[in-house]
C-alpha positions as CSV (number, residue, x, y, z in Angstrom):
1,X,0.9,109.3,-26.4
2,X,2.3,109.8,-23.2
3,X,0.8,109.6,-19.8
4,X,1.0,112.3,-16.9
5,X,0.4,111.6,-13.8
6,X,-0.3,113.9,-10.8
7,X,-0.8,113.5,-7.5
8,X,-1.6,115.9,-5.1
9,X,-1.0,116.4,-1.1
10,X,-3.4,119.0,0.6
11,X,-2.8,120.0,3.9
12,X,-3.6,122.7,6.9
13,X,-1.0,125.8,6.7
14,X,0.0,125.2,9.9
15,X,1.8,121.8,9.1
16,X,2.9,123.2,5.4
17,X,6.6,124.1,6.5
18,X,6.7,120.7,8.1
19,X,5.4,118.6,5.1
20,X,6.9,120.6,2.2
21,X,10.4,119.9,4.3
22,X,9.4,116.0,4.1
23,X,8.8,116.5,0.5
24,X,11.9,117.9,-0.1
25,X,14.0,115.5,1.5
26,X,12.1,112.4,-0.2
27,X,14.2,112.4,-3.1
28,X,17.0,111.1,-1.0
29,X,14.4,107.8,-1.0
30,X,12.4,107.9,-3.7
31,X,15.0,108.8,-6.4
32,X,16.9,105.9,-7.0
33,X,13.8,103.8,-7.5
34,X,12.3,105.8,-9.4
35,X,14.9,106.8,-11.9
36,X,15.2,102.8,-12.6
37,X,11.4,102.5,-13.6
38,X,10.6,101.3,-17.2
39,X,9.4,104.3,-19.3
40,X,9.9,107.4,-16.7
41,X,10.6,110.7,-19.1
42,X,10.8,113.4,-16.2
43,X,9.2,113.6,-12.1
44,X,8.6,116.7,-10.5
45,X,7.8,117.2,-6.6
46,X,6.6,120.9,-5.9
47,X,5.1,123.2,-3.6
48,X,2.7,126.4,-4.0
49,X,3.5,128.6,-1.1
50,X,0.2,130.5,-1.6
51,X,-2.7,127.8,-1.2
52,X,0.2,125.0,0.6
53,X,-0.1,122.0,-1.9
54,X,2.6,119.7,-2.4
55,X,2.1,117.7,-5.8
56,X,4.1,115.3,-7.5
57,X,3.8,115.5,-10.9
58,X,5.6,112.9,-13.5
59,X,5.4,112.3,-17.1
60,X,5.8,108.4,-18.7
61,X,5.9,106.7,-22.0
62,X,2.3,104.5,-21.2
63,X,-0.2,104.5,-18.5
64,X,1.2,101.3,-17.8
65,X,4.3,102.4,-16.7
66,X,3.0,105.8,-14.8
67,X,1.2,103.0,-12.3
68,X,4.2,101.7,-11.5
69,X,3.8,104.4,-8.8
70,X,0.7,102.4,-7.4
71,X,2.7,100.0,-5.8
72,X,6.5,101.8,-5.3
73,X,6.8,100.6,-1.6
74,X,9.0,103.6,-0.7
75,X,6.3,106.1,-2.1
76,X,3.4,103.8,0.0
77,X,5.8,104.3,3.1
78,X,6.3,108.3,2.9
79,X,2.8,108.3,2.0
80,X,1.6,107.2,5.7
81,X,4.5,109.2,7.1
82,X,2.6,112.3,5.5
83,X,-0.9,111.5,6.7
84,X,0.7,110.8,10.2
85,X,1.6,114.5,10.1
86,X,-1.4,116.0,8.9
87,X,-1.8,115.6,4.8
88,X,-4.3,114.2,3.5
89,X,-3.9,113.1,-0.6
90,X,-6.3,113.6,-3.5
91,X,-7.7,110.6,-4.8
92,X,-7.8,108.9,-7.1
93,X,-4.4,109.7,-8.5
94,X,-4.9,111.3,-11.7
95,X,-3.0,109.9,-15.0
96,X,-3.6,111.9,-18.1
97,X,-3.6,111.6,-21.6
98,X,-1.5,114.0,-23.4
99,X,-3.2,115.8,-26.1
100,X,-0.2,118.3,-27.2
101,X,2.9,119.3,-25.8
102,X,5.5,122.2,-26.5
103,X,9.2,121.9,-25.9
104,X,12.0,124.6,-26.7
């Protein structure tokens, strides 16, 4: 069973454009780190132009290994960077079960 986790960034439209640029350029510091944890399968970071939520959505082996997120310094970092600039993050972090998947 694998375990996806989902966070999600909220934030007025009037700082979207700003934010969803921040989110963009994060991989530049959160990729490295995060490609080296035990058990990541895939991480997505995306945006929904219409109702301005950023998400971060990733899918790992165990729960375990999705909470290695919980305590990635970089992430903790760009987190308070975020809220500095108007987000303000869903908690708690949501890490689900997988029931079924489909793949090509």
């Amino acid at each position: 069973m694998r375990t996806i986790r989902v966070s999600v960034l909220r934030c007025d439209a009037q700082h979207f454009a700003e934010l969803r640029k921040m989110m963009a350029e994060s991989i530049a510091v959160l990729e490295p780190g995060i490609r080296q944890m035990r058990g990541l399968i895939h991480f997505y970071a995306g945006e929904d132009a219409a109702i301005k939520p950023l998400t971060n959505v990733s899918v790992w082996r165990t729960l375990e290994d999705a909470k290695q997120l919980d305590t990635f310094q970089p992430m903790l970092d760009l987190g308070k960077a975020f809220v500095a600039k108007g987000a303000t993050f869903e908690r708690p972090i949501m890490n689900y079960a997988s029931l079924w998947e489909v793949a090509p």
